[in-house]
C-alpha positions in Angstrom: -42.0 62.1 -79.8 -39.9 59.0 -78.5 -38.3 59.4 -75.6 -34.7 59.3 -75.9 -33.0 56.5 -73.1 -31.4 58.0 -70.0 -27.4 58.7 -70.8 -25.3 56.0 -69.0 -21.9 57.0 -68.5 -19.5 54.4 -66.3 -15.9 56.1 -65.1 -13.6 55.1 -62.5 -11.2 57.3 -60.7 -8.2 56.8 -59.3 -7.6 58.5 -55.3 -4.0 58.8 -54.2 -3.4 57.9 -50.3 -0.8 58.8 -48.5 1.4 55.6 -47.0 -1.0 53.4 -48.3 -2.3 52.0 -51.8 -4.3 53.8 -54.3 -8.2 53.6 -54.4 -10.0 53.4 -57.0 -13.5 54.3 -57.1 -16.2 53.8 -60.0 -19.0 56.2 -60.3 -21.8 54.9 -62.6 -24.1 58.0 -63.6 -27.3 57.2 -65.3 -29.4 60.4 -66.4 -30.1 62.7 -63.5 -31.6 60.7 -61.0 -28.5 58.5 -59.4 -26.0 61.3 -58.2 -22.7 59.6 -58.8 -21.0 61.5 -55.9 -23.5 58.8 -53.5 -22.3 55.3 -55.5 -18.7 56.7 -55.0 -18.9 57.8 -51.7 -20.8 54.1 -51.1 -17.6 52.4 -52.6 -15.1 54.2 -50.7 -16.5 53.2 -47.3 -16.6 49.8 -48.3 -13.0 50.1 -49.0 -12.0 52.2 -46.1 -14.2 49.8 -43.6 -12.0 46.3 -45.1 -9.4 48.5 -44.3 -10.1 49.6 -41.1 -11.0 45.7 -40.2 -7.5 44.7 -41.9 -5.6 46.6 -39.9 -7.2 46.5 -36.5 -6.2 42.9 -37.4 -3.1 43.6 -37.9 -3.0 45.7 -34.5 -5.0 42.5 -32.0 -2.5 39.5 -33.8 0.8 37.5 -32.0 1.9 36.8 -35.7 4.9 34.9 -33.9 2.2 32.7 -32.7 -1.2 33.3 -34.6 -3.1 34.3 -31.7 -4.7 37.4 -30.7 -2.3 40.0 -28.4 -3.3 41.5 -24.9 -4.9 44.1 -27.3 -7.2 41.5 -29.1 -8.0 39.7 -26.6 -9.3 42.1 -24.1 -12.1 43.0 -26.8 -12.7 39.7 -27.2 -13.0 39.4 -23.3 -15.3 42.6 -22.9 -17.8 41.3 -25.9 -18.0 38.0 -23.8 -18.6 39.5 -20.6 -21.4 41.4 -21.9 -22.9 38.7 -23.5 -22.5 36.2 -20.4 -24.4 39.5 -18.5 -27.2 40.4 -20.6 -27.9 36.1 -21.6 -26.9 34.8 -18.8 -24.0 32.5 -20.1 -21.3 30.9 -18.3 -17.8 30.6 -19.1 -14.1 30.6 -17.4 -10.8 32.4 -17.9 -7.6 30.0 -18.0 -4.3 32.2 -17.4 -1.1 30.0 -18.3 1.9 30.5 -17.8 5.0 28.6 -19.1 7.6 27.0 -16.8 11.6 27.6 -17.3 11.2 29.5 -20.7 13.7 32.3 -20.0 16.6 29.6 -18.9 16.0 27.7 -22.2 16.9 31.6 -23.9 19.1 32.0 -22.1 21.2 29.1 -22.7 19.8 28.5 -25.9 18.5 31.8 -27.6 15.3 33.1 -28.6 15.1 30.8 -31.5 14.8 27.9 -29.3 12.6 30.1 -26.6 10.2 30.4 -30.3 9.7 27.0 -30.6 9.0 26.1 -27.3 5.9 29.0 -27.4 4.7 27.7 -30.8 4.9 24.0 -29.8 2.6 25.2 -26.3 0.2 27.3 -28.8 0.0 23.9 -30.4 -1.3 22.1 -27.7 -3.8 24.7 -26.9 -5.6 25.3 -30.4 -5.7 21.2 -29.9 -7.6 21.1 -26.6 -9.6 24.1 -27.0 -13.1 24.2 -29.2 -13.3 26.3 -32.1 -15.8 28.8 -30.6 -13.0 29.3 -27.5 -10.5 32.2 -27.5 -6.8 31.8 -27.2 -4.4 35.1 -26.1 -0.7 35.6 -25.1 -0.8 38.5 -22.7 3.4 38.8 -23.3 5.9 37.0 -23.0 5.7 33.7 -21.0 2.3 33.9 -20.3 -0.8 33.0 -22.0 -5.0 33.2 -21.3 -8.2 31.1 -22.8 -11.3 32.0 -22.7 -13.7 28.8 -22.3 -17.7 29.0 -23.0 -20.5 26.9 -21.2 -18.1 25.3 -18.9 -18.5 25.3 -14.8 -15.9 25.6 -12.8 -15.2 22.1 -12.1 -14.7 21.2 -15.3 -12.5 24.8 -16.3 -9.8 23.3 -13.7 -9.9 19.7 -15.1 -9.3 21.6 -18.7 -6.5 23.1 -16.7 -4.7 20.2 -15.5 -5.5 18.5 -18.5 -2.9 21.5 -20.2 -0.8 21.3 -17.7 -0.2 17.6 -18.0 0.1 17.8 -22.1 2.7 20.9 -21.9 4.9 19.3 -19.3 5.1 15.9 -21.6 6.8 18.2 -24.5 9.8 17.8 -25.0 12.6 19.6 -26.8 16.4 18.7 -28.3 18.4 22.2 -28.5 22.3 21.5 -29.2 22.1 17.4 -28.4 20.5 18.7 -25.3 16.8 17.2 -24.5 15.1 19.5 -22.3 11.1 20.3 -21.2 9.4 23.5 -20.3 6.2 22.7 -18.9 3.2 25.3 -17.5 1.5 26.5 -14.7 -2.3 27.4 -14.8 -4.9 29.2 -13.2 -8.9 29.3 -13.5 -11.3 31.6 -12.9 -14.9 31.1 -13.8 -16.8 34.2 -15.9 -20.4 35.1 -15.1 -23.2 37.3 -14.6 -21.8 40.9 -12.8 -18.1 39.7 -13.6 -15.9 42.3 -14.6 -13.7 41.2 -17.0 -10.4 43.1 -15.9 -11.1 41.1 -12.0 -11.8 38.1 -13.9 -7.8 38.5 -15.3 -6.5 39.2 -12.0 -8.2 36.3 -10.7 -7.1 33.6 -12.8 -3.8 35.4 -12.5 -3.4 35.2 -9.2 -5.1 31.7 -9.1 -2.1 30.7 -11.7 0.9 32.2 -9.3 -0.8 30.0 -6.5 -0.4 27.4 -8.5 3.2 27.7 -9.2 3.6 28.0 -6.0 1.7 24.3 -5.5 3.9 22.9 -8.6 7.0 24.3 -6.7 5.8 22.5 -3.5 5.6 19.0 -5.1 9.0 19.2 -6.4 8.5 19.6 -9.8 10.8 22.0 -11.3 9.7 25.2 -12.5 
């Protein structure tokens, strides 16, 4: 007697969640050897895990400034530290901070205070490499995270920031004004922790503040 081919029966079925879109799963049963409660299952953690990654997305982005938050960046920070520890790698923090940004809102409003952080964001993405990490820690202040550089060359980066930030330049109400940055460098490797590697390139930017302050260059 011929054997009769397995049944194939294709359905999709529609899940309501709460605050959020409707999923749709599609369970493909064929005969009794695929239970269709494992395919669905299958696609529903495929759509809860591109959610999952959507939102913690959502959660580690500046959207102001299309860089990742304290948030994003400090996981970004512990996956480098581990790496630089278990490989062997070297690498440096840069913590930046820019010069006279609440006078200009003040006397100009956060509008203008806006473009002054997304015009410094621009010089950074331009100076950094695309395997680099750029982060704004709040408000005024901003940190990089550099690969394979020594520390020589992570303060020369620094200065090199510094110099391209102070030469912006910025007409609010017929008024020209600059902003300008401070920055400070610490270098990352092997036993480094990476909340001490923060403090220390935050500390190492205060100092030189301090040192901008000194020369006579307004900050």
């Amino acid at each position: 007697m011929k054997k009769k081919p397995p049944t194939r029966v294709l359905r999709q079925t529609r899940l309501a969640v709460t605050n959020r879109k409707p999923l749709w799963l599609q369970t493909k049963i064929r005969g009794r050897a695929a239970p269709p409660v494992v395919r669905a299952l299958r696609a529903q953690l495929t759509q809860a895990r591109a959610e999952i990654a959507e939102l913690r997305a959502v959660a580690e982005t500046d959207f102001l400034l299309d860089v990742l938050n304290r948030r994003g960046f400090a996981r970004e920070l512990a996956r480098a530290v581990a790496f630089i520890g278990r490989y062997g790698a070297t690498g440096a923090l840069i913590v930046l901070d820019v010069d006279r940004l609440k006078p200009i809102n003040d006397a100009f409003g956060h509008a203008a205070g806006d473009a002054v952080l997304k015009a410094v964001v621009g010089v950074l993405k331009r100076h950094v490499r695309a395997s680099d990490v750029i982060g704004r820690l709040g408000g005024d202040e901003f940190v990089l995270l550099l690969w394979n550089l020594n520390d020589a060359d992570a303060r020369a980066k620094a200065r090199l920031l510094e110099a391209a930030i102070d030469q912006l330049t910025f007409v609010f109400r017929d008024i020209s004004i600059s902003a300008g940055a401070s920055a400070g460098v610490t270098s990352l490797g092997p036993g480094m922790q990476g909340s001490v590697a923060l403090e220390e390139a935050d500390r190492a930017m205060y100092t030189r503040k301090q040192e901008r302050r000194a020369r006579l260059l307004p900050v």
